[in-house]
C-alpha positions in Angstrom: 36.9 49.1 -109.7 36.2 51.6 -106.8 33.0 53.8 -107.2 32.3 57.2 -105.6 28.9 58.3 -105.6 28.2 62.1 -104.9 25.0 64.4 -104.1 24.3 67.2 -106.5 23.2 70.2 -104.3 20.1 71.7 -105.1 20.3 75.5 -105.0 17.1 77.3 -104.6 18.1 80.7 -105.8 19.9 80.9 -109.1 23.1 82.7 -108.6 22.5 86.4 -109.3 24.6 89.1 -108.1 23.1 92.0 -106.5 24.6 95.3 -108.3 26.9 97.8 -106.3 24.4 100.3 -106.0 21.6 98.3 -104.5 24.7 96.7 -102.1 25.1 100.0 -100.9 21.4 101.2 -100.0 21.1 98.2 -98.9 23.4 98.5 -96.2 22.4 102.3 -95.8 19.1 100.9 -95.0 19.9 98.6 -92.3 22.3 101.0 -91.0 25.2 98.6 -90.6 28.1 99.8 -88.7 31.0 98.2 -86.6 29.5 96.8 -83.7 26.6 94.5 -86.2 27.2 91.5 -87.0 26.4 90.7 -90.6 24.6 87.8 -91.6 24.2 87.0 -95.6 22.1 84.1 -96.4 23.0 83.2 -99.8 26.0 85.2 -100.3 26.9 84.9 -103.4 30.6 86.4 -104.2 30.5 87.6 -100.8 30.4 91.4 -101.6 27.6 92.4 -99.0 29.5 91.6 -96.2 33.2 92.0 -97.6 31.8 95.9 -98.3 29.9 96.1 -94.9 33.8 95.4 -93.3 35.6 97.6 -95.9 33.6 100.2 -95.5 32.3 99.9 -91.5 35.0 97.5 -90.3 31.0 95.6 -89.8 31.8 91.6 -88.7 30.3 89.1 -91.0 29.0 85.7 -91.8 28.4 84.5 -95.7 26.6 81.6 -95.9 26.1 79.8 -99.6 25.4 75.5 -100.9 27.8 76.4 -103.7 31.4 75.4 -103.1 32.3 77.5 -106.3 30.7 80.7 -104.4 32.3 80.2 -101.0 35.9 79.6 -102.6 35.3 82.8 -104.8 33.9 85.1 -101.7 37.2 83.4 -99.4 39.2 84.5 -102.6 37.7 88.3 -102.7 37.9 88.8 -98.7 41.7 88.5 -98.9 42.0 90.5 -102.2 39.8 93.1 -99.8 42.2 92.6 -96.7 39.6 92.0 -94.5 40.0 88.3 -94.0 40.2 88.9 -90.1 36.4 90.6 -90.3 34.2 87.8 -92.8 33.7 84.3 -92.4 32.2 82.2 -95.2 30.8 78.7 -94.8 29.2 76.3 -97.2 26.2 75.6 -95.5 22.1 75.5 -96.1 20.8 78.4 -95.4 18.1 76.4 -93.9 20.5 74.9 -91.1 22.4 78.2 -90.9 22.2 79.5 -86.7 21.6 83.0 -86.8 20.8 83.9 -83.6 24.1 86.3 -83.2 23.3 88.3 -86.0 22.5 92.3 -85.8 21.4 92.4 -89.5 20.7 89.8 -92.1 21.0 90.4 -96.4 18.6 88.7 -98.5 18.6 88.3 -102.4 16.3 85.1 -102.2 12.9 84.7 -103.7 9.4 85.2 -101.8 8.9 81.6 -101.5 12.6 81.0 -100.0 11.9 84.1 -97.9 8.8 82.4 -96.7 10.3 79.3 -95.7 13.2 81.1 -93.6 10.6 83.7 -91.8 10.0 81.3 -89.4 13.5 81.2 -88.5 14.1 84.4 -88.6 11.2 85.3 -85.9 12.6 82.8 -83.4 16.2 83.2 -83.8 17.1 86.7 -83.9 16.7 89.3 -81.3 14.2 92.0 -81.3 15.0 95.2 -82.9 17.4 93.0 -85.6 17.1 94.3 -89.3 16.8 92.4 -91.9 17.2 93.6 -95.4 16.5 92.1 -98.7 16.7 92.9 -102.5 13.8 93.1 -104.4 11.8 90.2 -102.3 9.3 90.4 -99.7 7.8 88.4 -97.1 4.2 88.4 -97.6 1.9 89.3 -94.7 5.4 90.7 -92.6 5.3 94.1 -94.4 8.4 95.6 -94.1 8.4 98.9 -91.9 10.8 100.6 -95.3 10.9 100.5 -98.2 13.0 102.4 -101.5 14.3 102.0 -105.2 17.5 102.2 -106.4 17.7 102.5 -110.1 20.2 100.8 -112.1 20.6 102.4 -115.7 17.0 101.8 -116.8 16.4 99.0 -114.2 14.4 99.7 -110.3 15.6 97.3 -107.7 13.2 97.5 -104.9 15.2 96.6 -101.1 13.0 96.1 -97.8 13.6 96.3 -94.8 12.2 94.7 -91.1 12.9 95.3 -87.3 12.4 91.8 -86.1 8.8 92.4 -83.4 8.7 91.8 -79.5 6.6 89.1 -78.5 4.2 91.0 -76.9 0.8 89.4 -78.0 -1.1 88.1 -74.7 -2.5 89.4 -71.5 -0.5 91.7 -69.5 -1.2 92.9 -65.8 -0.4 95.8 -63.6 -0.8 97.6 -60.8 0.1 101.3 -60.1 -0.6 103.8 -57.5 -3.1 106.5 -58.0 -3.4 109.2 -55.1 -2.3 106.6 -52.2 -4.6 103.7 -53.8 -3.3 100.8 -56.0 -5.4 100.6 -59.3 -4.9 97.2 -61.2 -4.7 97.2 -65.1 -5.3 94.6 -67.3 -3.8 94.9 -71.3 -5.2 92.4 -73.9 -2.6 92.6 -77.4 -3.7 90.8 -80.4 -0.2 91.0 -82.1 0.5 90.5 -86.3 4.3 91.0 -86.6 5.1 94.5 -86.0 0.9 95.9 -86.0 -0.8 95.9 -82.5 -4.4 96.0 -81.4 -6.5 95.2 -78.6 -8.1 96.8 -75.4 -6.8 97.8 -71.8 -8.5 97.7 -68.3 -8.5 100.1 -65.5 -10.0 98.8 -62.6 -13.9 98.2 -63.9 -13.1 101.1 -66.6 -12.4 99.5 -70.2 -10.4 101.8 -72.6 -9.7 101.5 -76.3 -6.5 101.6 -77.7 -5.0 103.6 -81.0 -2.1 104.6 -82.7 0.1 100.9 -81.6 3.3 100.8 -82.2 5.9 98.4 -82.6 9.4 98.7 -83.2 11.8 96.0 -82.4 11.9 96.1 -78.5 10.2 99.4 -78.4 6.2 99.5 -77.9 4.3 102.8 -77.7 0.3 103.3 -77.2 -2.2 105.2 -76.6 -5.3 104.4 -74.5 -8.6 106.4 -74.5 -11.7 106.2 -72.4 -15.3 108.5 -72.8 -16.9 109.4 -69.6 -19.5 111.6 -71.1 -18.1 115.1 -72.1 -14.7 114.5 -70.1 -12.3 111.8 -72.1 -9.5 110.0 -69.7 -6.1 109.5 -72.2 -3.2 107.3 -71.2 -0.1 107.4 -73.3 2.6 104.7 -72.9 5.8 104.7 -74.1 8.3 101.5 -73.0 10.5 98.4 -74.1 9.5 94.6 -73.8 11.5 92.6 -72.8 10.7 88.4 -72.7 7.8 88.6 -70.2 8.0 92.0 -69.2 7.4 95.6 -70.4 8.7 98.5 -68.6 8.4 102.0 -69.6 6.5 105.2 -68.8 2.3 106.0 -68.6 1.0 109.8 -68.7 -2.5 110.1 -68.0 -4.6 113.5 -69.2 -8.1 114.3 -68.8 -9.5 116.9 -71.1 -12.8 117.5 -72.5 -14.1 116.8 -75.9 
């Protein structure tokens, strides 16, 4: 007699859909319109990203290990009419390519959160949001926050602007009244927070209120020369191994 042997799939995230309510603020958080592309990892039913099209006309990707999920959410995009927007695949998450997406939906756990991070941070552009329901990711606080209640129930959804690489030594030079000044930029870099300390010829300054959103990188640098204080404020976009923007200088006294 013939025997057929077959793999049970482990699923790391029992299947829990996320209500309409937190669907919704959850896409009003990210922002989703037409031109994203949607990415949700663990899609469940499909509903993030068959309401993101019905509502946006927003492309997107559903990605699930159950075959009973992805035949379901193929079943609901057609009942929705917008089978020529969504595409669902049953795939690990793990092995899922994301690197076109504009925005990726979470309802994981911390610890699956955790493990996908890493992806996440190399695969997806700067400036792309991800969003997820009720779980975090640890040390990568997310730059919003809310609470959507649900009769008596608070579902929490976060949200992050994947961080430039900018950590590193940067170097510059720029013309100050005819003469070329070289400037050296030291970033110490923890996800989206910045800190570190900028050079100006033999002149070291200090740097304060970082910022890092996405692409877009703002500082200020500040320098004591006894009563006078030297400020430089920059304002810019990185881009792989350059960063471009604007640089005001003020003097003023304290």
């Amino acid at each position: 007699p013939s025997v057929i042997f077959s793999q049970e799939k482990f699923l790391d995230v029992p299947y829990v859909p996320s209500k309409p309510e937190v669907v919704a603020e959850m896409l009003r958080m990210a922002d989703v319109g037409k031109n994203d592309i949607l990415y949700d990892l663990g899609c469940g039913d499909g509903r993030i990203v068959i309401t993101a099209a019905q509502l946006f006309g927003t492309r997107g990707v559903g990605v699930d290990i159950d075959s009973d999920r992805i035949e379901e959410s193929r079943e609901n995009a057609a009942k929705a009419n917008v089978t020529h927007l969504v595409r669902f695949f049953e795939q690990d998450l793990f092995e899922t390519d994301v690197h076109e997406a504009t925005v990726v939906s979470l309802y994981l756990l911390t610890s699956v959160n955790l493990r996908l991070r890493p992806k996440l941070l190399k695969q997806l552009k700067p400036g792309t949001r991800v969003v997820s329901h009720n779980y975090g990711m640890d040390t990568w606080k997310p730059d919003k926050s809310s609470v959507v209640m649900v009769g008596d129930t608070d579902h929490d959804v976060y949200l992050w602007l994947v961080p430039a690489n900018v950590s590193g030594i940067w170097e510059w030079d720029w013309r100050e009244d005819s003469k070329k000044v070289h400037y050296q930029m030291e970033l110490n870099q923890n996800f989206q927070q910045l800190s570190g300390k900028m050079k100006r010829g033999n002149q070291e300054f200090t740097l304060r209120d970082t910022l890092l959103s996405g692409d877009k990188i703002q500082f200020t640098a500040e320098k004591q020369e006894g009563k006078k204080i030297i400020t430089m404020v920059f304002s810019g976009r990185a881009s792989g191994h350059t960063i471009e923007g604007s640089l005001e200088m003020r003097e003023g006294n304290r």
